[in-house]
C-alpha positions in Angstrom: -17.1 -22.8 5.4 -20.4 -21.2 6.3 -20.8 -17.6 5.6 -20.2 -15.9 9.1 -16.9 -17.5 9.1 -14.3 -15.1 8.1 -12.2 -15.4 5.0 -8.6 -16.0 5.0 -7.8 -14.2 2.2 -3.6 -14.5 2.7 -1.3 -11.3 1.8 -2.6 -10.7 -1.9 -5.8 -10.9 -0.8 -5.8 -8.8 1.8 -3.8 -6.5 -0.3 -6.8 -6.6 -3.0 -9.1 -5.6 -0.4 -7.2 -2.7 1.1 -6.4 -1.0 -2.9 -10.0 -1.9 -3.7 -11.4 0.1 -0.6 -8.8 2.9 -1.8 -9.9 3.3 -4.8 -13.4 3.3 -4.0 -12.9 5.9 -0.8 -10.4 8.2 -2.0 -8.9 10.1 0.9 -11.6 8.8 3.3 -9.9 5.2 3.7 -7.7 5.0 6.4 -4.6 3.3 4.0 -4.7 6.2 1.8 -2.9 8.8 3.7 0.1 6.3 5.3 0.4 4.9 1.4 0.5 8.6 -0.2 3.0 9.6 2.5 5.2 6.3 1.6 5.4 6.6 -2.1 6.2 10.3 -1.8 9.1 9.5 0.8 10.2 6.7 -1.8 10.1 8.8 -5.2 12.5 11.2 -2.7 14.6 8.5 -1.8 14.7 7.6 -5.5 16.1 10.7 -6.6 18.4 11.6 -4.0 19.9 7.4 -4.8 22.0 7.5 -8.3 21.2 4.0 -8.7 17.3 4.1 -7.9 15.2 5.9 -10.4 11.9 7.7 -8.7 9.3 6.1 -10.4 11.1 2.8 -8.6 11.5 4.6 -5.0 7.4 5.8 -5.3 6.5 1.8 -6.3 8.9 0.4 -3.2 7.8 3.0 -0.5 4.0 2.5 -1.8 4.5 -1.1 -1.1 6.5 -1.2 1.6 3.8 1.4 3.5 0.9 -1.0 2.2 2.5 -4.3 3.8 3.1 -2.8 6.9 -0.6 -1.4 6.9 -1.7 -4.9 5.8 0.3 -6.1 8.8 -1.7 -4.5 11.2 
């Protein structure tokens, strides 16, 4: 693989990339926002769900919002 080729990185790597570029831009990436928003609607969902504890519902509906940005 030469070096102009891209990199197929697969899901976890692609994933590494976007929380890396988070981290590293704050509010200024474009995942932050869509990711904030999901884990807040997930910690919600977690308490409002007797089973689902919020720190659980804020991990799923971070994920969930950072596949579907991945997907993209």
């Amino acid at each position: 693989m030469s070096e102009n080729e891209p990199e197929d990185r697969g899901l976890l790597g692609d994933a590494k990339v976007e929380i890396v570029g988070m981290a590293k831009q704050g509010v200024k990436h474009p995942s932050t926002k869509p990711v904030l928003t999901g884990a807040a609607i997930g910690a919600v969902a977690g308490i409002l769900l007797p089973v689902v504890s919020w720190p659980l519902g804020l991990a799923a509906g971070a994920g969930i919002a950072l596949y579907s940005r991945i997907k993209k």
